[in-house]
C-alpha positions as CSV (number, residue, x, y, z in Angstrom):
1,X,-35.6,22.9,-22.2
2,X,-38.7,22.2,-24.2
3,X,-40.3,25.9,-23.0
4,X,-38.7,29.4,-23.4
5,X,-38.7,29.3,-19.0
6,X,-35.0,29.5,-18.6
7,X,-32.6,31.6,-20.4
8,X,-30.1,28.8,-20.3
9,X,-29.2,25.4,-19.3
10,X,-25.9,23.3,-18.1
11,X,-25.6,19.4,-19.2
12,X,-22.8,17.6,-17.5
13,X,-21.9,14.3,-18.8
14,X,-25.5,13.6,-20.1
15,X,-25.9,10.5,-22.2
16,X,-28.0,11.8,-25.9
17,X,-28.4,8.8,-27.2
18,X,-29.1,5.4,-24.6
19,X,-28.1,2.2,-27.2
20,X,-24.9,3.7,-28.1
21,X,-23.9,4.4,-24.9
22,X,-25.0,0.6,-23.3
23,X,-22.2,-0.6,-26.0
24,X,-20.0,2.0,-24.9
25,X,-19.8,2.4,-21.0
26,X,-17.5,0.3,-18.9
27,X,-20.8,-0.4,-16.4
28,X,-23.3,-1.2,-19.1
29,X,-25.5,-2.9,-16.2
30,X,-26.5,0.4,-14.7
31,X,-27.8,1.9,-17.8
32,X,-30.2,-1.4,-18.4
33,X,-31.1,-0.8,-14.8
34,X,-32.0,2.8,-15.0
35,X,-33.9,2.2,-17.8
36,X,-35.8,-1.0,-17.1
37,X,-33.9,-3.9,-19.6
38,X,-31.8,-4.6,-22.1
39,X,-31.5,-2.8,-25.9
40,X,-32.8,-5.8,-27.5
41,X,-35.5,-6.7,-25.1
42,X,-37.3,-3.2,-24.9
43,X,-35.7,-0.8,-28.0
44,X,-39.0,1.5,-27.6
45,X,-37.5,2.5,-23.8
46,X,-34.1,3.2,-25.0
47,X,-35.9,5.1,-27.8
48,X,-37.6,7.6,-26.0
49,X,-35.0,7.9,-23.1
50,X,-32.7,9.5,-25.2
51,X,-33.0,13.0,-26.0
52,X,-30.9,12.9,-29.2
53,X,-34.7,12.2,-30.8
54,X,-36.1,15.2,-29.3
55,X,-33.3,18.0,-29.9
56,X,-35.6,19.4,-32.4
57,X,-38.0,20.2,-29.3
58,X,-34.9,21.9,-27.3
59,X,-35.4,26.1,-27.6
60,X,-33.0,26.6,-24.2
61,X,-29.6,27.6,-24.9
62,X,-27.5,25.0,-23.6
63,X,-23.8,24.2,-22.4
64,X,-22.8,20.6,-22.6
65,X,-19.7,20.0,-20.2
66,X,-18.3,16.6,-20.9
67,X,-14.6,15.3,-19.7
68,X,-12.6,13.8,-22.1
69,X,-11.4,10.7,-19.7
70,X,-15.0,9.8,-18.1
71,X,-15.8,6.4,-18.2
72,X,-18.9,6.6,-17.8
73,X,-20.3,8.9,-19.9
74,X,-17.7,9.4,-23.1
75,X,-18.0,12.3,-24.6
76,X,-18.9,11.0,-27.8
77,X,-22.1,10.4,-25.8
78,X,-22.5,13.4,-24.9
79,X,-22.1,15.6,-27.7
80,X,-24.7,15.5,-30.9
């Protein structure tokens, strides 16, 4: 979504923002797994995992579907 490529784009249940979410989800072990450690033990990772840093960059038009009783993803994590 960083190039004007695609006229639009579809996010389902995409985290934004990686901390937030580790505090958040019922399976916080799978995000520390996905993205290498813990919060605390490697803040850069979780830093530039999360796109809520690099919306600025985003020029695709895009559709965030999120449900309202995922426990994975809530969708305060997946709106900005």
């Amino acid at each position: 979504t960083q190039t004007t490529r695609f006229n639009a784009a579809v996010s389902g249940a995409g985290p934004v923002e990686h901390v937030s979410l580790w505090g958040l989800m019922d399976m916080p072990v799978i995000i520390a797994s996905y993205i290498g450690g813990y919060p605390w033990k490697i803040p850069e990772t979780y830093y530039k995992e999360s796109i809520m840093f690099k919306l600025g960059y985003v020029q695709t038009p895009t559709h965030i579907v999120s449900g309202a009783n995922d426990l994975r993803v809530p969708p305060s994590e997946s709106l900005t």
